[in-house]
C-alpha positions in Angstrom: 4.8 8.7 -3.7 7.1 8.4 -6.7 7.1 6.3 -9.4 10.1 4.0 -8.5 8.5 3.8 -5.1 4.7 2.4 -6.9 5.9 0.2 -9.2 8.2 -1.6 -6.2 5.0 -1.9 -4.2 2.9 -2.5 -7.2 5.2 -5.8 -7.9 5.4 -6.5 -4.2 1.3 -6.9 -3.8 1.6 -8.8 -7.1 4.2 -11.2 -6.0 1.8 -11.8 -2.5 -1.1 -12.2 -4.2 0.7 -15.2 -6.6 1.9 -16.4 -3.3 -1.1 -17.1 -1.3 -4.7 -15.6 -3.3 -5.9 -16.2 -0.2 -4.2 -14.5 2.3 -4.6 -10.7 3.1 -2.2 -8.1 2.1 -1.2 -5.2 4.5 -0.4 -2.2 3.3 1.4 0.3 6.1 0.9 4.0 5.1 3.1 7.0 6.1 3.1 9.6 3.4 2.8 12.9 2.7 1.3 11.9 -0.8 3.3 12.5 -4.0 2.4 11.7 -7.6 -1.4 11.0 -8.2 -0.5 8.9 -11.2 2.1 6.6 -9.0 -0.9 6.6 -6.1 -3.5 5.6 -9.0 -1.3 3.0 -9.7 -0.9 1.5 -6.2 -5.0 1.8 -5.9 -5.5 -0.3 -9.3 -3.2 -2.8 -7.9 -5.3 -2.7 -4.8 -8.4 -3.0 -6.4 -7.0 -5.8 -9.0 -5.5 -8.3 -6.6 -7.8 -11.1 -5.3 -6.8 -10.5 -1.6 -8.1 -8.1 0.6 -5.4 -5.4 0.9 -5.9 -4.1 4.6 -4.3 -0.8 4.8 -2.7 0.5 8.2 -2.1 4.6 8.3 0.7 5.2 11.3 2.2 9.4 11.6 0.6 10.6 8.3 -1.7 9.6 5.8 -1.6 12.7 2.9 -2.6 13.4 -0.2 -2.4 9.9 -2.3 -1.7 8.4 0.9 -5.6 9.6 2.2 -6.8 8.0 -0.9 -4.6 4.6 -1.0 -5.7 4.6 3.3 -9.5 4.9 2.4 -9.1 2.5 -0.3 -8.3 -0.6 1.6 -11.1 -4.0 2.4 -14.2 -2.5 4.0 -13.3 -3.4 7.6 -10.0 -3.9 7.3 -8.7 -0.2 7.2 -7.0 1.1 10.4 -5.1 3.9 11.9 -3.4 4.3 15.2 -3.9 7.1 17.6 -1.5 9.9 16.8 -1.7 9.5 12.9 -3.2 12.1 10.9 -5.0 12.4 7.5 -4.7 15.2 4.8 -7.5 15.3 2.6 -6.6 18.0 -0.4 -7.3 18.4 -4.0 -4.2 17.5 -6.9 -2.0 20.1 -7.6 0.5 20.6 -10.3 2.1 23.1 -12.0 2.2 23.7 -15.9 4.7 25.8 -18.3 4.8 26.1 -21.8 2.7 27.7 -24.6 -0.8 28.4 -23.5 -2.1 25.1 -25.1 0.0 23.3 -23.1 -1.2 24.6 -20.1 -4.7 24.3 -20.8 -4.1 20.3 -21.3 -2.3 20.0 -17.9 -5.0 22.1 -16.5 -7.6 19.9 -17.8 -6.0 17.1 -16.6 -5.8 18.3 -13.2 -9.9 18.8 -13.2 -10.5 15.3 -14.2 -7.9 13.5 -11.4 -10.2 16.2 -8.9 -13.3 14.8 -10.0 -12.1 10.6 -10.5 -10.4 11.1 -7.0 -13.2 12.6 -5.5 -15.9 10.1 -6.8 -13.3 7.4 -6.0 -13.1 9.1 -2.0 -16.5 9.3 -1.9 -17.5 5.5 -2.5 -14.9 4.9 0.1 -16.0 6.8 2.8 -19.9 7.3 2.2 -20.0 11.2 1.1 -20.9 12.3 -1.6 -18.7 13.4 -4.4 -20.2 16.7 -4.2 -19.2 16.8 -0.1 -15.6 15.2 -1.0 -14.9 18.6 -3.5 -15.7 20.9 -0.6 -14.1 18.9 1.8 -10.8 18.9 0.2 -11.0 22.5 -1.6 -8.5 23.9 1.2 -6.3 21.3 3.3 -8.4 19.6 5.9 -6.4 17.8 8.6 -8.2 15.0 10.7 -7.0 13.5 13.5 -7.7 9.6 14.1 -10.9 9.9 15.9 -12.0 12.4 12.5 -10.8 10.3 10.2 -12.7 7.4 11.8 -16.0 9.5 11.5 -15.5 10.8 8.5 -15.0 7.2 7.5 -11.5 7.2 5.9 -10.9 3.8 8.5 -12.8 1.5 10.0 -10.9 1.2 13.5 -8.2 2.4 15.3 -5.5 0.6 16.5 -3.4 0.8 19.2 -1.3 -2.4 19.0 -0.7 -4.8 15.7 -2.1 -7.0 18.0 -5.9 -5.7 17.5 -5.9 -6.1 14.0 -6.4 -9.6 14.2 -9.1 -9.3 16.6 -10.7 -6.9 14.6 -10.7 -9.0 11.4 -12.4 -12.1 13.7 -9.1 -13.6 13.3 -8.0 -16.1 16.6 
């Protein structure tokens, strides 16, 4: 996730929202994560739109992408068989004077803690389970992600979707 890449994505669920505030929004997922501060700005979009965003994960959900995945409507979040899911704490690096790298530091230990709370009301851990979780990399497949409660189904066809939602 890069910032060119958020706000284009950003203005697209925007643009569908103004289109039809009725009408869900699907977001398709494969990424291997990026920027937490382009991601956070995707999941404010989500969250400030009046549709449901329904968020499909296909190949790999990682990093940002975890979080945007588990973020979707309750119900409406779905992966298909062979994806995966990364679940990991933010990294960065930090140069400069000591001061500097205190700040960036400190930085980093707040994202942990919002994105972990944030995780954690998305998937019905708790925020102290979502830090140990994600202290090392932990890889799920689609049937862990499911239980682990990152989605709601998983999907083999586009096709299901619909029928999941109750949709004819």
């Amino acid at each position: 996730m890069r910032d060119d890449n958020a706000n284009a994505i950003c203005a697209q669920m925007l643009l569908l929202a103004a289109e039809d505030p009725e009408r869900d929004i699907y977001l398709y997922i494969n990424s291997p994560g990026g920027s937490v501060t382009a991601g956070m700005a995707i999941y404010d979009t989500m969250q400030y739109v009046q549709p449901d965003v329904a968020t499909v994960a296909t190949g790999l959900a990682a990093s940002m992408g975890q979080h945007l995945l588990s973020a979707g409507a309750k119900g409406k979040r779905y992966l298909t068989p062979h994806a995966r899911v990364l679940m990991h704490q933010p990294s960065g690096g930090a140069g400069g004077s000591a001061t500097d790298i205190r700040i960036n530091a400190d930085l980093i230990i707040k994202m942990k803690q919002e994105l972990a709370e944030i995780t954690a009301a998305n998937t019905g851990h708790t925020v102290e389970e979502i830090i140990a979780d994600s202290d090392r990399d932990h890889w799920f497949s689609a049937q862990e992600a499911l239980e682990y409660g990152f989605v709601d189904h998983i999907v083999r066809s586009s096709r299901e979707i619909g029928k999941q939602n109750g949709d004819n």
